[in-house]
C-alpha distance (Angstrom), angle and dihedral (degrees) to the residues before:
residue distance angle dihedral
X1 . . .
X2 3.99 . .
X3 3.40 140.3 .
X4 4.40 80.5 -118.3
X5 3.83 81.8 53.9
X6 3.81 94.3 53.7
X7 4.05 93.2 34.4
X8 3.98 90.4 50.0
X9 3.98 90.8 50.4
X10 3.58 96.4 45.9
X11 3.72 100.8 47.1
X12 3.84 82.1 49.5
X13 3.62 97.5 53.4
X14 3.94 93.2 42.7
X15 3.99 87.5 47.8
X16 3.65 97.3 54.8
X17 3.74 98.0 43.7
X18 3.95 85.1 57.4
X19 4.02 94.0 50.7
X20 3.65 88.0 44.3
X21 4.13 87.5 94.1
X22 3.52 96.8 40.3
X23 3.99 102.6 38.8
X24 4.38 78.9 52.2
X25 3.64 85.2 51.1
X26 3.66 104.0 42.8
X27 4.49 82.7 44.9
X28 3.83 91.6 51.9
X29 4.01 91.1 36.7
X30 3.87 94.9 61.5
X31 3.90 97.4 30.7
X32 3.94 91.3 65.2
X33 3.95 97.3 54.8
X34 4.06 84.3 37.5
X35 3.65 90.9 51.3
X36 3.80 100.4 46.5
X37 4.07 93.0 40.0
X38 4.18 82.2 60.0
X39 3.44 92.4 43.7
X40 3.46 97.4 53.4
X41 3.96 90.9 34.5
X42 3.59 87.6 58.4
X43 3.68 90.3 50.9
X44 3.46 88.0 51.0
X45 4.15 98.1 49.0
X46 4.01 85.7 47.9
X47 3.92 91.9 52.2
X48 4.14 89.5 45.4
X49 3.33 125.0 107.6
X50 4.01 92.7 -162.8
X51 3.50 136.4 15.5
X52 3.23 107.5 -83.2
X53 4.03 87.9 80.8
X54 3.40 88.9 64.0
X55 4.37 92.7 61.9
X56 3.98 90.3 80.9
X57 3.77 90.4 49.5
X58 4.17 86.0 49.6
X59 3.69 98.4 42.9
X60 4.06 84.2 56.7
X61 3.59 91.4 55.6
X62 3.72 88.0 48.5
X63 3.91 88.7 54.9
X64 3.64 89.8 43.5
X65 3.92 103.8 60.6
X66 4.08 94.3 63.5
X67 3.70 78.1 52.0
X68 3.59 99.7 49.8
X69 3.31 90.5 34.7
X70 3.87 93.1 58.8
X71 3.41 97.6 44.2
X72 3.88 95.7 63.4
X73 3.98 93.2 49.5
X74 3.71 90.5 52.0
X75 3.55 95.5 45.2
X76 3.82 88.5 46.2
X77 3.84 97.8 48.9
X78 3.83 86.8 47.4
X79 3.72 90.7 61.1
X80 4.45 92.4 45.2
X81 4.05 93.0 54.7
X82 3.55 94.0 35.1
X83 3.68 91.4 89.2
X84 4.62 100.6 28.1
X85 3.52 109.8 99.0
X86 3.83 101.4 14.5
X87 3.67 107.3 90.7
X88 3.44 123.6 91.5
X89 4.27 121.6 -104.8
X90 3.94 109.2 -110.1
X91 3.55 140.5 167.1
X92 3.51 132.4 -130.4
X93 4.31 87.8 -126.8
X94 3.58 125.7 -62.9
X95 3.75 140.7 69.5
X96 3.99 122.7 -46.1
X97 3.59 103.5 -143.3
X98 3.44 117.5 -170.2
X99 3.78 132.3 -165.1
X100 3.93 137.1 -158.7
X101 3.60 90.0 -127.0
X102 3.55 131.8 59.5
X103 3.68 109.2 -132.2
X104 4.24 125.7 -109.1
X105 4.09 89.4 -104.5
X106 3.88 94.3 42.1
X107 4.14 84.9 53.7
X108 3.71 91.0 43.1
X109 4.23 89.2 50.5
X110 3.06 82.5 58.8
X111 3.68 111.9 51.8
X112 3.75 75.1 49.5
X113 2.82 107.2 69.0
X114 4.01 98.7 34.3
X115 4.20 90.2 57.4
X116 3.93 84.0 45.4
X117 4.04 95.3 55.8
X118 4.14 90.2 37.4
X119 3.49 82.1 48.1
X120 3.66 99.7 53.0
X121 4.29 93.5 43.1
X122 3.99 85.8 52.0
X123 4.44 81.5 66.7
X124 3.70 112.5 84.6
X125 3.83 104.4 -169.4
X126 3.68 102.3 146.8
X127 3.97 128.7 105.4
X128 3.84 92.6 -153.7
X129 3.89 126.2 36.2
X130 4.10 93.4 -8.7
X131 3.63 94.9 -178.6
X132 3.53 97.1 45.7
X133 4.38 87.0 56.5
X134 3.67 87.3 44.7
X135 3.58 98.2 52.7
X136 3.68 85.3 47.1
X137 4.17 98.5 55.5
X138 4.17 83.1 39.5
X139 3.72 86.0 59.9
X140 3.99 100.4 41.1
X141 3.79 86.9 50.9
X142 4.03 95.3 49.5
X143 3.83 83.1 44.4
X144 3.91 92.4 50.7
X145 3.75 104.9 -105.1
X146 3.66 135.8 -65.7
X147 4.11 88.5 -56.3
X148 4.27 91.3 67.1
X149 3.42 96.7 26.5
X150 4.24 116.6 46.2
X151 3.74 100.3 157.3
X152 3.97 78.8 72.7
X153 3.40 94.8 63.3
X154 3.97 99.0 86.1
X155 3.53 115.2 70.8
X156 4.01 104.4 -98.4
X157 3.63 88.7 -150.7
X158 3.70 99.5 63.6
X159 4.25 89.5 52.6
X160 3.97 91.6 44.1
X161 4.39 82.4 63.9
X162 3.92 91.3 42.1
X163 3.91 87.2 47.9
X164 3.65 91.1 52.3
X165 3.65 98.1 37.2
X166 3.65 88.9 46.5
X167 4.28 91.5 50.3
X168 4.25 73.8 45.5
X169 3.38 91.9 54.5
X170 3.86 93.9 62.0
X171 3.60 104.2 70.7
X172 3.66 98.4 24.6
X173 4.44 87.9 58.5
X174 3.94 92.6 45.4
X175 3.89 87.1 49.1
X176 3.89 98.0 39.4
X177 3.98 89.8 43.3
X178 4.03 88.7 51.2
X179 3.62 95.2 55.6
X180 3.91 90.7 38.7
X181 4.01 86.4 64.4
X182 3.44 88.2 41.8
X183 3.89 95.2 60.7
X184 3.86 84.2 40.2
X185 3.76 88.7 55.3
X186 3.97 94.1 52.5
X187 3.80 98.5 37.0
């Protein structure tokens, strides 16, 4: 354990606890419009007398997915950092001692570990968004692997498209549910 290790989980921890307004927002923000475009989609569908009715209804399922899909990441790195960083330091018995200077092996653990997680964002593997995955091993190595650092576990990748379909979703849901009422209006 490092003092990247400890760094990486606390800036984490504080990070998430400040987006834990705004990622509520952002969820309840784009499940409104999604909600009332199905509604009224569905509406629509039942009312049809073919199958094109139904598209409304399916385009708000589209919109809802980035949504959904959103939702259950946030939720589930809410629950890993709920529990990093709150815990009080102990000892297992003895004295603490502390010194001014870090010793030659602490410095060198260090430096370790740093070159390691450059190291590992220099490697583009990925098919899709490669810097994005190589950021995201970079970051579980500085935080000391998946042990130390849960909220690394999910692949960042797949969250970074439900944000932005979700932010999508916004705009897309206000304008699909406005034309939905329309059609409801003239049927």
């Amino acid at each position: 354990m490092t003092a990247t290790n400890d760094a990486m989980n606390q800036i984490v921890v504080n990070v998430v606890r400040l987006a834990r307004r705004p990622g509520y927002l952002l969820l309840v923000g784009a499940a409104v419009p999604v909600g009332v475009f199905l509604l009224f989609g569905l509406l629509l569908g039942l009312d049809a007398e073919s199958w094109g009715g139904w598209v409304p209804f399916a385009l708000g399922l589209v919109l809802a997915v980035p949504v959904a899909v959103l939702a259950v990441r946030r939720e589930r790195l809410q629950r890993t950092t709920a529990d990093i960083g709150d815990g009080p330091v102990t000892t297992a018995g003895g004295v603490v001692v502390v010194t001014g200077e870090p010793t030659q092996a602490a410095l060198e653990e260090e430096l370790t570990t740093l070159t390691e997680a450059m190291d590992e964002g220099r490697v583009r593997t990925a098919r899709w968004l490669p810097r994005v995955e190589a950021t995201q091993r970079a970051l579980l190595r500085a935080a000391g692997g998946p042990v130390r650092a849960p909220y690394l576990r999910d692949d960042l990748r797949i969250t970074l498209v439900a944000f932005l379909g979700t932010v999508a979703a916004i705009p897309l849901a206000i304008l699909g549910a406005f034309m939905s009422a329309f059609a409801l209006l003239l049927s």
